[in-house]
Biopython code that builds the backbone (N, CA, C, O; Angstrom):
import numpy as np
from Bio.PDB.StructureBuilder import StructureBuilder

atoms = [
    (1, "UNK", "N", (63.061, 2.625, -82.289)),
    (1, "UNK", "CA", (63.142, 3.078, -83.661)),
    (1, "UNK", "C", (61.948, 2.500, -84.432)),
    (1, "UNK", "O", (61.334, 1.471, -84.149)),
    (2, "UNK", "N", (61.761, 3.205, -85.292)),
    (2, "UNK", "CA", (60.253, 3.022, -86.118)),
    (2, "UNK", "C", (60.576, 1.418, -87.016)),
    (2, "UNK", "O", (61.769, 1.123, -87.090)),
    (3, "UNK", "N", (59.796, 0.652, -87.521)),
    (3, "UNK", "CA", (59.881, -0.307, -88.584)),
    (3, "UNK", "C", (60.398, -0.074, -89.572)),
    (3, "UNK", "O", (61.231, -0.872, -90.002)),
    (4, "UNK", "N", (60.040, 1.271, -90.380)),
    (4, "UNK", "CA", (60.298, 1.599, -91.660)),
    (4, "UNK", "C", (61.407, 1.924, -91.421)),
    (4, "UNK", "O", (62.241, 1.270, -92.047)),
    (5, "UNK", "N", (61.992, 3.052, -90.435)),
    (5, "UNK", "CA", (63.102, 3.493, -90.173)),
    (5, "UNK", "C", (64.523, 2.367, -90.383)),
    (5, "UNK", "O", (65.532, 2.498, -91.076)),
    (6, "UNK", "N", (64.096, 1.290, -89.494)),
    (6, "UNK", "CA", (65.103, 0.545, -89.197)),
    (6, "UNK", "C", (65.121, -0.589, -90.350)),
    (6, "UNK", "O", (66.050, -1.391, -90.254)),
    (7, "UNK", "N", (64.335, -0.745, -91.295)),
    (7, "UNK", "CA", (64.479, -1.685, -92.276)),
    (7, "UNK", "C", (65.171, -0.993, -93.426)),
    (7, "UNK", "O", (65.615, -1.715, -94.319)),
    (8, "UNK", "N", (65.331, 0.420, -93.524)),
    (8, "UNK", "CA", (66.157, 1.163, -94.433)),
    (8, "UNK", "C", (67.797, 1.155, -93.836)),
    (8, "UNK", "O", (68.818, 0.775, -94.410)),
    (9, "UNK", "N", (67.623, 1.700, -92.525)),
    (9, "UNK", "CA", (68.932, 2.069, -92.011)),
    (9, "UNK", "C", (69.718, 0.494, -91.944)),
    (9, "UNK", "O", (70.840, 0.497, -92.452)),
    (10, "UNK", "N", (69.406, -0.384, -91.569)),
    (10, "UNK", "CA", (69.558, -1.790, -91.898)),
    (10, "UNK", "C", (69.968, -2.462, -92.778)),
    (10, "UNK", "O", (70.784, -3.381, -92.716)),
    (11, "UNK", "N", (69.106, -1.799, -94.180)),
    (11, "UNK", "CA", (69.519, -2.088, -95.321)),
    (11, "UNK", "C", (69.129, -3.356, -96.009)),
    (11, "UNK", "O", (69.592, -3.982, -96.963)),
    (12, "UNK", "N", (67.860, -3.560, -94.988)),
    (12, "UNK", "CA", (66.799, -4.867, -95.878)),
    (12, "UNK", "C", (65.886, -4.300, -96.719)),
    (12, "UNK", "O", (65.482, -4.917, -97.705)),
    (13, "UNK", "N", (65.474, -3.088, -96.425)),
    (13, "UNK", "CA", (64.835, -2.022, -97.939)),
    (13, "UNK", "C", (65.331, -1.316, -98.065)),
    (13, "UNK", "O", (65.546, -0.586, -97.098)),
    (14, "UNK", "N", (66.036, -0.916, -99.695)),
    (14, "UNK", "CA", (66.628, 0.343, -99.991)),
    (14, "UNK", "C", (66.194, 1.905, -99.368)),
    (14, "UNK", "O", (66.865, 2.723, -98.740)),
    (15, "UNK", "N", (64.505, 1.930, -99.923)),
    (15, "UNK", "CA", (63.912, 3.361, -99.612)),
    (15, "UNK", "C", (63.148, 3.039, -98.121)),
    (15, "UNK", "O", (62.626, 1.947, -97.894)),
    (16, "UNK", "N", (63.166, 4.272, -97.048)),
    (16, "UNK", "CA", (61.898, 4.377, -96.356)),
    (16, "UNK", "C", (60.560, 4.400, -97.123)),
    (16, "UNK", "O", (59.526, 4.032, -96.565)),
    (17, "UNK", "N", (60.574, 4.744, -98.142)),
    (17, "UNK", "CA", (58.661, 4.953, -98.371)),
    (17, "UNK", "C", (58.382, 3.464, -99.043)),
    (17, "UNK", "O", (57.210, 3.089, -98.993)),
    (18, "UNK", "N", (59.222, 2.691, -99.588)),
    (18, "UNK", "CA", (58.710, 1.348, -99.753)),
    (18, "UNK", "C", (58.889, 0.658, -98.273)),
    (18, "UNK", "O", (57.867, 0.328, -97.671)),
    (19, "UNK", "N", (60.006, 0.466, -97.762)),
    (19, "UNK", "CA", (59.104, -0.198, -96.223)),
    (19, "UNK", "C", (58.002, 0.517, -95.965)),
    (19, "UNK", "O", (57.012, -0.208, -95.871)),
    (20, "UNK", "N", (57.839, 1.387, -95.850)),
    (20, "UNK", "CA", (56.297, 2.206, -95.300)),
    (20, "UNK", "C", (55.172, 1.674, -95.717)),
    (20, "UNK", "O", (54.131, 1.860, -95.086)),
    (21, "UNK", "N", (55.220, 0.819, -97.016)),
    (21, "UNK", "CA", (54.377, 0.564, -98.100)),
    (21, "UNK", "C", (54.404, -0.765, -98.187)),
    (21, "UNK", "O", (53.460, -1.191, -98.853)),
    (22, "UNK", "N", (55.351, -1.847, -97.639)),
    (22, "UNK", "CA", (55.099, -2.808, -97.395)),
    (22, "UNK", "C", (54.892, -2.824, -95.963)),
    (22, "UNK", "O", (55.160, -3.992, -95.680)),
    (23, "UNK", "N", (54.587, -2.251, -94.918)),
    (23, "UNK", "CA", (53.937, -2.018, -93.846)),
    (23, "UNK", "C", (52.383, -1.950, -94.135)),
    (23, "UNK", "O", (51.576, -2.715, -93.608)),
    (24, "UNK", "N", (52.114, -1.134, -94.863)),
    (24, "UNK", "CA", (50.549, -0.749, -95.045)),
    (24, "UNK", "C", (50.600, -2.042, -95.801)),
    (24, "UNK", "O", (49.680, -2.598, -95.201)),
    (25, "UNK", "N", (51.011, -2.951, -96.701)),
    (25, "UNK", "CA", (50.147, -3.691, -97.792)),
    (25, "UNK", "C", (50.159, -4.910, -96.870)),
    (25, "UNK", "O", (49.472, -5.883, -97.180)),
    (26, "UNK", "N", (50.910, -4.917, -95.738)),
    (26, "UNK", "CA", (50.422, -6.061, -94.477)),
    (26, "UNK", "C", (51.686, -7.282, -94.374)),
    (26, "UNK", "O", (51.744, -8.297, -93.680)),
    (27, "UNK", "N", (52.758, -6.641, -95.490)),
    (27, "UNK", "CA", (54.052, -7.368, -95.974)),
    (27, "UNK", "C", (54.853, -7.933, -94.581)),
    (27, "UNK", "O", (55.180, -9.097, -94.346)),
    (28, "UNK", "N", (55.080, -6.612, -93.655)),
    (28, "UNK", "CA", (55.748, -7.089, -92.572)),
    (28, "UNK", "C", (55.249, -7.583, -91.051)),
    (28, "UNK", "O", (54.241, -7.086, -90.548)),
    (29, "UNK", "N", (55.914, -8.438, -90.476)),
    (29, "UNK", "CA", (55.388, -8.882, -89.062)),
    (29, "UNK", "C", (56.210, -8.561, -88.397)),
    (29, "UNK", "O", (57.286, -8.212, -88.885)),
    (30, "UNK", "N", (56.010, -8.564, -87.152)),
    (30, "UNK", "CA", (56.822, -8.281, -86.081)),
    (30, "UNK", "C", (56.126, -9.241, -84.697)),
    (30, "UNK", "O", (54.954, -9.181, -84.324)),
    (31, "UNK", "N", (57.232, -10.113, -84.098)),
    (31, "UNK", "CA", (56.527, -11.342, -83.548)),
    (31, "UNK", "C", (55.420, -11.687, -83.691)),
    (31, "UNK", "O", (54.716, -11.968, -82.722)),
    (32, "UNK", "N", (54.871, -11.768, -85.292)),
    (32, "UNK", "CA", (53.590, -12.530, -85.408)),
    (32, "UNK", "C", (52.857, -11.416, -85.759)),
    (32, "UNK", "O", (52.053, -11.512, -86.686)),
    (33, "UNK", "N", (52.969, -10.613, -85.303)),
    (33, "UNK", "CA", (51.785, -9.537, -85.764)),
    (33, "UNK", "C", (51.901, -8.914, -87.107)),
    (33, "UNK", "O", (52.829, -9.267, -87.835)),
    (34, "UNK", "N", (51.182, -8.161, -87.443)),
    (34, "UNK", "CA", (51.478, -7.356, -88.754)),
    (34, "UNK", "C", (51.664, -5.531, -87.907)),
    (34, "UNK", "O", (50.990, -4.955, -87.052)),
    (35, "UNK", "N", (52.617, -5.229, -88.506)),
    (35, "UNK", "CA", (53.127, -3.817, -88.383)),
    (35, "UNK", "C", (53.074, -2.827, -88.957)),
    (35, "UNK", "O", (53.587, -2.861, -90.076)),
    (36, "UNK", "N", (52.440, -1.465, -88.496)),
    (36, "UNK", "CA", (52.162, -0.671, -89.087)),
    (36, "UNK", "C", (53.686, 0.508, -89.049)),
    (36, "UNK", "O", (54.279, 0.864, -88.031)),
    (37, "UNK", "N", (53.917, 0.793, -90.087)),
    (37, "UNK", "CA", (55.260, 1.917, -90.416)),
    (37, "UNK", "C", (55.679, 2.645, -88.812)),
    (37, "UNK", "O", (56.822, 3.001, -88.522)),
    (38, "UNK", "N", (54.870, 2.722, -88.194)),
    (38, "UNK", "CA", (55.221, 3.648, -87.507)),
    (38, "UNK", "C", (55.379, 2.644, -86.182)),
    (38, "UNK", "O", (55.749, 3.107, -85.103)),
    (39, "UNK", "N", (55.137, 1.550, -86.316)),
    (39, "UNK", "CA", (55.362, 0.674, -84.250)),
    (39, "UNK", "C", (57.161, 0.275, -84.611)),
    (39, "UNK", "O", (57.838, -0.130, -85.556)),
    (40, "UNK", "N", (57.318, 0.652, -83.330)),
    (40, "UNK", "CA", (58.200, 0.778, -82.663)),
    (40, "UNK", "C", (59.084, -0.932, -82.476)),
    (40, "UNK", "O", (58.473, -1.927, -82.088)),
    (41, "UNK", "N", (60.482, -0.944, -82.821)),
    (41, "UNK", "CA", (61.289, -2.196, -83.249)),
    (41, "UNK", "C", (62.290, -2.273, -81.733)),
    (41, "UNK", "O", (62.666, -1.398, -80.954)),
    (42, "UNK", "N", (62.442, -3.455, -81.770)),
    (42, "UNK", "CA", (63.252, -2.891, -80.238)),
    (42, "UNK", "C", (64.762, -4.592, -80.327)),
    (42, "UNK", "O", (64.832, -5.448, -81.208)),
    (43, "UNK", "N", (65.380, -4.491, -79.465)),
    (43, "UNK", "CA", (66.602, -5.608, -79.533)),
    (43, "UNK", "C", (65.484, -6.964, -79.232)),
    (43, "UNK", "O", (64.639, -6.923, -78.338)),
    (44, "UNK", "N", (65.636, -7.891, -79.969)),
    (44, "UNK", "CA", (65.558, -9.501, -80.132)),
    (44, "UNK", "C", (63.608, -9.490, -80.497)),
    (44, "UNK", "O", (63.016, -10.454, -80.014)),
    (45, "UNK", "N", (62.897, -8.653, -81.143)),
    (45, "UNK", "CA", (61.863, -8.558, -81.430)),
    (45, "UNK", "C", (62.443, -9.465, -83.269)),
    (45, "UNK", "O", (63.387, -9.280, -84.037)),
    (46, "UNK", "N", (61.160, -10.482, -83.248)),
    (46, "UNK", "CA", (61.632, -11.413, -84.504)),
    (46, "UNK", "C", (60.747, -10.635, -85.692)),
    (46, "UNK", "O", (59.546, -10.396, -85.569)),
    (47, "UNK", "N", (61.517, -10.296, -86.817)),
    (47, "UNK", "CA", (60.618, -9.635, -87.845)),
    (47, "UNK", "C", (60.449, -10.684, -89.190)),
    (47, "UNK", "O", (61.060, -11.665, -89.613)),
    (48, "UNK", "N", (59.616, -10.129, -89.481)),
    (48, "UNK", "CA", (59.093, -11.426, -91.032)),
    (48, "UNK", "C", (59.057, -10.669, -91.803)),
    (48, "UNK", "O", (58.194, -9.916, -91.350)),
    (49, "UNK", "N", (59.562, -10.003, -93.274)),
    (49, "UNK", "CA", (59.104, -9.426, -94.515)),
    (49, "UNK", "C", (59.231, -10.301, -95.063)),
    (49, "UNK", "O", (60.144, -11.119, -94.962)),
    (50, "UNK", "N", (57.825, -10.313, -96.161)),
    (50, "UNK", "CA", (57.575, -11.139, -97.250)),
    (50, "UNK", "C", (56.880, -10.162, -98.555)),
    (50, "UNK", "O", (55.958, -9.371, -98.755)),
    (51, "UNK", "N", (57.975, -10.802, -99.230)),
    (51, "UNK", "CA", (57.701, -10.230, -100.959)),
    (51, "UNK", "C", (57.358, -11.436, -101.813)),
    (51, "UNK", "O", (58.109, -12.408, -101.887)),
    (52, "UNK", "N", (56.486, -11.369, -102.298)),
    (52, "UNK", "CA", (55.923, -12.648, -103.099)),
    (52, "UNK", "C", (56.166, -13.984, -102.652)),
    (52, "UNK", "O", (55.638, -14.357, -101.604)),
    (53, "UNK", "N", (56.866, -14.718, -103.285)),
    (53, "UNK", "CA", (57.025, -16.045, -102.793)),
    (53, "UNK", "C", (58.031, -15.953, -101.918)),
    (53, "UNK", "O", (58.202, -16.867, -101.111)),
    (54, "UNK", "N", (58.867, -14.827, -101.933)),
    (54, "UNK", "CA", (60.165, -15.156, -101.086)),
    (54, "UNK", "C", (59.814, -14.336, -99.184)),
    (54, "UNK", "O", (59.171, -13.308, -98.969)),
    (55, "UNK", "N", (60.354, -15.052, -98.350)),
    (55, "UNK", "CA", (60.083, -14.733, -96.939)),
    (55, "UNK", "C", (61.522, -14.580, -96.486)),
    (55, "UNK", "O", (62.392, -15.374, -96.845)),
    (56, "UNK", "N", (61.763, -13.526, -95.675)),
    (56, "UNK", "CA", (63.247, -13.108, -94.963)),
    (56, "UNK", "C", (63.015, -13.075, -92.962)),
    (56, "UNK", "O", (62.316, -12.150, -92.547)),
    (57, "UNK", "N", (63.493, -13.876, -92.103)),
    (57, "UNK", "CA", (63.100, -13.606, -90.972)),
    (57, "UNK", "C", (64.326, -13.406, -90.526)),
    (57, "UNK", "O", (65.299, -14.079, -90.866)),
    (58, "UNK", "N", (64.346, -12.087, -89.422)),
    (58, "UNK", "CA", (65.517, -12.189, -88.548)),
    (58, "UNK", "C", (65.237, -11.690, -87.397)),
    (58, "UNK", "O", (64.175, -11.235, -86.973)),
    (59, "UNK", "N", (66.516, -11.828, -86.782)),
    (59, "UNK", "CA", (66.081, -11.411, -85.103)),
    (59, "UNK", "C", (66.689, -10.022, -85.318)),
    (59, "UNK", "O", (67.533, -9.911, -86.207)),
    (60, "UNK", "N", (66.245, -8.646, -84.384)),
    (60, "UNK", "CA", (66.870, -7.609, -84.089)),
    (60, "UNK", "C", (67.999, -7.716, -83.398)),
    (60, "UNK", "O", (67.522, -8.426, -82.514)),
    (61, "UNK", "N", (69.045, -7.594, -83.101)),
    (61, "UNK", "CA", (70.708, -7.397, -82.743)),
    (61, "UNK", "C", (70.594, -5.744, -82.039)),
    (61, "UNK", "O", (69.950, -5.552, -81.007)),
    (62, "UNK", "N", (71.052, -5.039, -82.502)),
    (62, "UNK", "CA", (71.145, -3.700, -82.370)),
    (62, "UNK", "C", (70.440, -2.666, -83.440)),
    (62, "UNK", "O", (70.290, -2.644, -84.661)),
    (63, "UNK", "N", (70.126, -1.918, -82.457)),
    (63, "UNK", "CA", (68.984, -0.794, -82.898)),
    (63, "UNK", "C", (70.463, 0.690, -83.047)),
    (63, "UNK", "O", (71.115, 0.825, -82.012)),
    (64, "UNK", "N", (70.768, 1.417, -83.973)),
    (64, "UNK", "CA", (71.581, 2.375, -84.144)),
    (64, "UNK", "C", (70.645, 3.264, -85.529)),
    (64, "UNK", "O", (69.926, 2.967, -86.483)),
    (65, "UNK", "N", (71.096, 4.227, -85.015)),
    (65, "UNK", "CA", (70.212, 5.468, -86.080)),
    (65, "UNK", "C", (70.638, 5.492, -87.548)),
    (65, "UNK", "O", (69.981, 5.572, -88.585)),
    (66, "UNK", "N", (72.792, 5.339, -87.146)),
    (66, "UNK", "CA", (73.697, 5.622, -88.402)),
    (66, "UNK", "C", (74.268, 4.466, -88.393)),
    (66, "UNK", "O", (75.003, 4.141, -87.460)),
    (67, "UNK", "N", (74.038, 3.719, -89.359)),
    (67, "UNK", "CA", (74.909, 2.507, -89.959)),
    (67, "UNK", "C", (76.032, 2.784, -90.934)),
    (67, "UNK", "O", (75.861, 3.857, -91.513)),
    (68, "UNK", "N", (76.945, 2.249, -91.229)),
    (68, "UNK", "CA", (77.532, 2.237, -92.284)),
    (68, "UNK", "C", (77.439, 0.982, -93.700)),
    (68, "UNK", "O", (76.903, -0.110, -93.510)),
    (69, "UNK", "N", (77.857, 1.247, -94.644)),
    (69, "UNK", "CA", (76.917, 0.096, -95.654)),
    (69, "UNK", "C", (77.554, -1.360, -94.489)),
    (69, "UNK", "O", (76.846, -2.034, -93.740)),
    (70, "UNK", "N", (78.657, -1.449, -94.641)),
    (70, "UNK", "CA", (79.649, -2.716, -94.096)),
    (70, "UNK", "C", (78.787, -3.122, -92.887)),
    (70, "UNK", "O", (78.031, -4.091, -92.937)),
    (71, "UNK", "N", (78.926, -2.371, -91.840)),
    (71, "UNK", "CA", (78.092, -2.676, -90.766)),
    (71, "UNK", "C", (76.628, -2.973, -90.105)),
    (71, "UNK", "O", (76.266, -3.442, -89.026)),
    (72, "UNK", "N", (75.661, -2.255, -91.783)),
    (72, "UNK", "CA", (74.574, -2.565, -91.533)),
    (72, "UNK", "C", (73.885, -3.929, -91.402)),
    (72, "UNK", "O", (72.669, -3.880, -91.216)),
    (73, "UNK", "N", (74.519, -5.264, -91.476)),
    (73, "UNK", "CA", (74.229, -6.301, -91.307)),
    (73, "UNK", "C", (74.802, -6.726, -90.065)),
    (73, "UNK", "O", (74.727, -7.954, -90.099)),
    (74, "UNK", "N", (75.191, -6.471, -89.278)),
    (74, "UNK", "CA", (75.469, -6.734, -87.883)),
    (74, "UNK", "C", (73.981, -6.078, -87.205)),
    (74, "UNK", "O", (74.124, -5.543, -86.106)),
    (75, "UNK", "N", (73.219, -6.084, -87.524)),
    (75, "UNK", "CA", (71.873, -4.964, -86.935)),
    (75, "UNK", "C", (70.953, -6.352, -86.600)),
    (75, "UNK", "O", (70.122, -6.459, -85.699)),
    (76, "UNK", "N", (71.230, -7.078, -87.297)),
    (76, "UNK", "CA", (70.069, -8.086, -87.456)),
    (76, "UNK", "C", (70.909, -9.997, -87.534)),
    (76, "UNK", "O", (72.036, -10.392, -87.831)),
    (77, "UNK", "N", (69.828, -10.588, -87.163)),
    (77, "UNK", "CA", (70.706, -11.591, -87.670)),
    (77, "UNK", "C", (69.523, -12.794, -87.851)),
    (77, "UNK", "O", (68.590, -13.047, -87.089)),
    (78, "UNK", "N", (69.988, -13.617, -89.467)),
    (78, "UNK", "CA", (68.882, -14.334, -90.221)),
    (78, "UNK", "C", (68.341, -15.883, -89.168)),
    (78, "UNK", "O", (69.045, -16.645, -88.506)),
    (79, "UNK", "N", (66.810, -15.881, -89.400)),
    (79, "UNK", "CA", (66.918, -16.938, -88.811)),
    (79, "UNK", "C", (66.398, -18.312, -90.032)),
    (79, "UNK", "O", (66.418, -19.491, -89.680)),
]
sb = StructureBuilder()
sb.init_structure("model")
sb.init_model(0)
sb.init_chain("A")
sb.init_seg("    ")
for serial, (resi, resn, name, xyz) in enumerate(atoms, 1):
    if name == "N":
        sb.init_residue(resn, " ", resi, " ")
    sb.init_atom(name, np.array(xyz, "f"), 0.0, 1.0, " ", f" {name:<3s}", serial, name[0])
structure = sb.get_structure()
């Protein structure tokens, strides 16, 4: 599943086109790297978004297309 994809369906960014956009502005990592909207997220890959001063890291859990609000935090888990 795409970055942007799965940080919406997830429910760590409201919209796809702002993850997309903190992809391009260099916001998110993915084990260390910086990620472009479109690379590919996979189970226990560690992600970093950072918005100003504040930093969020978690590990991937499960990759699913349809979340529900309740369940979308079982997707990920904080480190």
């Amino acid at each position: 599943m795409r970055i942007d994809k799965f940080l919406k369906v997830s429910r760590v960014i409201k919209r796809r086109t702002v993850a997309a956009d903190a992809c391009d502005g260099g916001r998110i990592e993915i084990n260390g790297k910086i990620a472009k909207p479109s690379k590919d997220v996979k189970v226990g890959d560690v992600v970093k978004v950072s918005f100003g001063n504040n930093a969020m890291t978690f590990e991937v859990l499960s990759i699913d297309e349809h979340q529900t609000k309740q369940s979308a935090e079982t997707m990920y888990r904080l480190l």
